[in-house]
N, C-alpha and C positions, 0 to 999 in steps of 0.2 A: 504494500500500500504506500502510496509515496501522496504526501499532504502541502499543497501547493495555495498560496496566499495572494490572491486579487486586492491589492491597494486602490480605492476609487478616492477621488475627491471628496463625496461625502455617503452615506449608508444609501439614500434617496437612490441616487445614480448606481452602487453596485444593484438595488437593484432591479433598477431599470435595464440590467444586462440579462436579466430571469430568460427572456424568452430566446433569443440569441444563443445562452448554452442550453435550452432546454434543444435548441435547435441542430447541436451539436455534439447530444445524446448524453449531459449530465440530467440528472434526475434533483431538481431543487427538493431539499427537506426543511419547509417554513418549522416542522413540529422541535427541531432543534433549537429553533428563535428561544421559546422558553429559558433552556440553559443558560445560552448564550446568546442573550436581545441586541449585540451590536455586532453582530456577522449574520450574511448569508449563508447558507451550508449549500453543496453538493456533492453530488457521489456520480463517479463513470466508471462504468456503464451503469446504466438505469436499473440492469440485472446483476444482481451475484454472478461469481466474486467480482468486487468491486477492482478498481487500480486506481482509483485517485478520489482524495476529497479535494474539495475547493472550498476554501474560505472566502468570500468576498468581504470584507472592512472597509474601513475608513482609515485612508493612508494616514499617517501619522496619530492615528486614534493610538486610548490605551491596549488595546487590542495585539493592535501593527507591534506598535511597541516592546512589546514583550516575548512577543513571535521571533522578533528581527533580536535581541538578545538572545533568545535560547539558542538561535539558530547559528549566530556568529560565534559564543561561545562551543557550542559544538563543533564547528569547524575552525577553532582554535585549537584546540584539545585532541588531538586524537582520538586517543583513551577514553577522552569521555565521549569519541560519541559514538565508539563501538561498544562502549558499557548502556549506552541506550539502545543503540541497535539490538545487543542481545536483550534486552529486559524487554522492547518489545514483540521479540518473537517468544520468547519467553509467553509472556501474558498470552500474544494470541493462541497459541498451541492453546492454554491453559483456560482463558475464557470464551474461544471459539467468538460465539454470536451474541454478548453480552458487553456491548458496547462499555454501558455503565461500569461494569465492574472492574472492565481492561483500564478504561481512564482515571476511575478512582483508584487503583492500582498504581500506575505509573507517574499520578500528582504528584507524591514526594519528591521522587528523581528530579524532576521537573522544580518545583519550587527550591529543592536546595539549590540548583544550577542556577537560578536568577537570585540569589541570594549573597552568591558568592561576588568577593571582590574582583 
């Protein structure tokens, strides 16, 4: 699964791009907004198994923000981001099709790395 970040101007415009990747055979999932009310979510293909989510945000939102830290510290580090690579095959083997539990799982990792100096 590899998770890819659409930066828009502002939440309005990402999205106003709904129907364009709807077109392009991601599958929008508004019931995600709940979690997380300042991103779009998608998933491609429309079918299982998926290979990509898409984030749409709000470029410079806190969102972005935190995204584009985890991300550049990861590709600082080697180590650390084959210590996340394997925790997330870890999880999936482990929670298959329980979204929820993969992700609450894996917060930790996550929040110590945007903690760190």
């Amino acid at each position: 699964m590899i998770d890819l970040m659409l930066g828009a101007p502002s939440l309005e415009e990402a999205q106003a791009v709904i129907p364009t990747l709807a077109d392009l055979g991601y599958q929008y999932m508004p019931e995600h907004e709940q979690e997380i009310p300042d991103r779009r979510f998608f998933a491609f293909p429309s079918t299982r198994p998926r290979q990509f989510h898409l984030h749409a945000v709000k470029r410079n939102g806190a969102f972005w923000h935190k995204h584009i830290l985890f991300r550049d510290r990861l590709a600082a580090q080697r180590e650390l981001a084959q210590e996340y690579a394997d925790l997330k095959r870890s999880l999936a083997a482990r929670f298959h099709d329980d979204r929820a539990a993969y992700t609450e799982t894996k917060t930790p990792f996550i929040l110590q790395v945007l903690q760190r100096e």
